[in-house]
Structure formats: C-alpha cells, structure tokens
C-alpha positions in Angstrom: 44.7 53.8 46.3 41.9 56.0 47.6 41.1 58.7 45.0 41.9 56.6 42.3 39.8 54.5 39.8 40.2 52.1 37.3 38.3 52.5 34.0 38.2 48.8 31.8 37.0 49.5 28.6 35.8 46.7 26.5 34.9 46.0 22.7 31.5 45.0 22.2 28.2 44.3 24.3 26.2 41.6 25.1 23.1 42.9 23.2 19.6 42.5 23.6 17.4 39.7 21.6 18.3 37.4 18.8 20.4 39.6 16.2 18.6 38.4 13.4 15.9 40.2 14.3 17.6 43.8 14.1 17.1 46.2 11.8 18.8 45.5 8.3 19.8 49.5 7.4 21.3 49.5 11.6 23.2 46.2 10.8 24.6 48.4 7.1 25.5 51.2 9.4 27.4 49.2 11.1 29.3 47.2 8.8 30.0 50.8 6.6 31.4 52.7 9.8 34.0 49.3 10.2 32.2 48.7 13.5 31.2 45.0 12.3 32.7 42.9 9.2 30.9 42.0 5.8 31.4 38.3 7.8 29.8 39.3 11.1 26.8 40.7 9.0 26.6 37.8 7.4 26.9 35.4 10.4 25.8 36.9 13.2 23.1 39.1 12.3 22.0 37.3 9.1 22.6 40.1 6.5 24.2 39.5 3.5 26.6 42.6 2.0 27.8 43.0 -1.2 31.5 43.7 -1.3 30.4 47.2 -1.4 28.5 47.1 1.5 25.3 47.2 -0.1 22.6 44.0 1.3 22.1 41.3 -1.1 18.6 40.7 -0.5 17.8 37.3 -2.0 20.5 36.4 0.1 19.6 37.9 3.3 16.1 36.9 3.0 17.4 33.2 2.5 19.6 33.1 5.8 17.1 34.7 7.8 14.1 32.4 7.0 16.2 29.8 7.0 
C-alpha cells in the first residue's frame, strides 16, 4: 500500500574479482567472526585454516598456485 515498503535482506554478496585473490588476514577475519566457514576459506577463497583459525601456509600457498 502507499507509504509502505518492503525491505529483503539477503546473506551474502556477489563480490568483486576472483576470491583467491583477496587478502589472506580479510579472509581470517572472516572465518574468526563466523562470517565464513574453515570450508569456505578453504574452497572459495583458497585459504587454508588450522582448526584454530590460524592459515596453514604451505597449504594455502599450494591451493592458490595451483
């Protein structure tokens, strides 16, 4: 009806660029304020993280040059 609206909020974004490309200690952040999972790190973004949420760097370094 007039002088209503309708607010959608969604989870997530689109994003901007390839996400293997962002910044490791951003992709940490993340993952440490339960915004991503230790899996989504991993998978989307290319991080590794320790159970702790620490990056495994041999790892990381591995699935991002791969």
């Amino acid at each position: 009806p007039s002088g209503e609206r309708v607010v959608i909020e969604m989870p997530g974004g689109g994003g901007l660029g390839d996400a293997k490309t962002r910044d490791p200690a951003q992709v940490v952040a993340d993952a440490r304020a339960g915004l991503i999972s230790i899996e989504a790190a991993h998978d989307q973004y290319g991080i590794a993280l320790t159970p702790e949420g620490d990056i495994d760097t041999a790892v990381t370094d591995q699935q991002r040059n791969a």
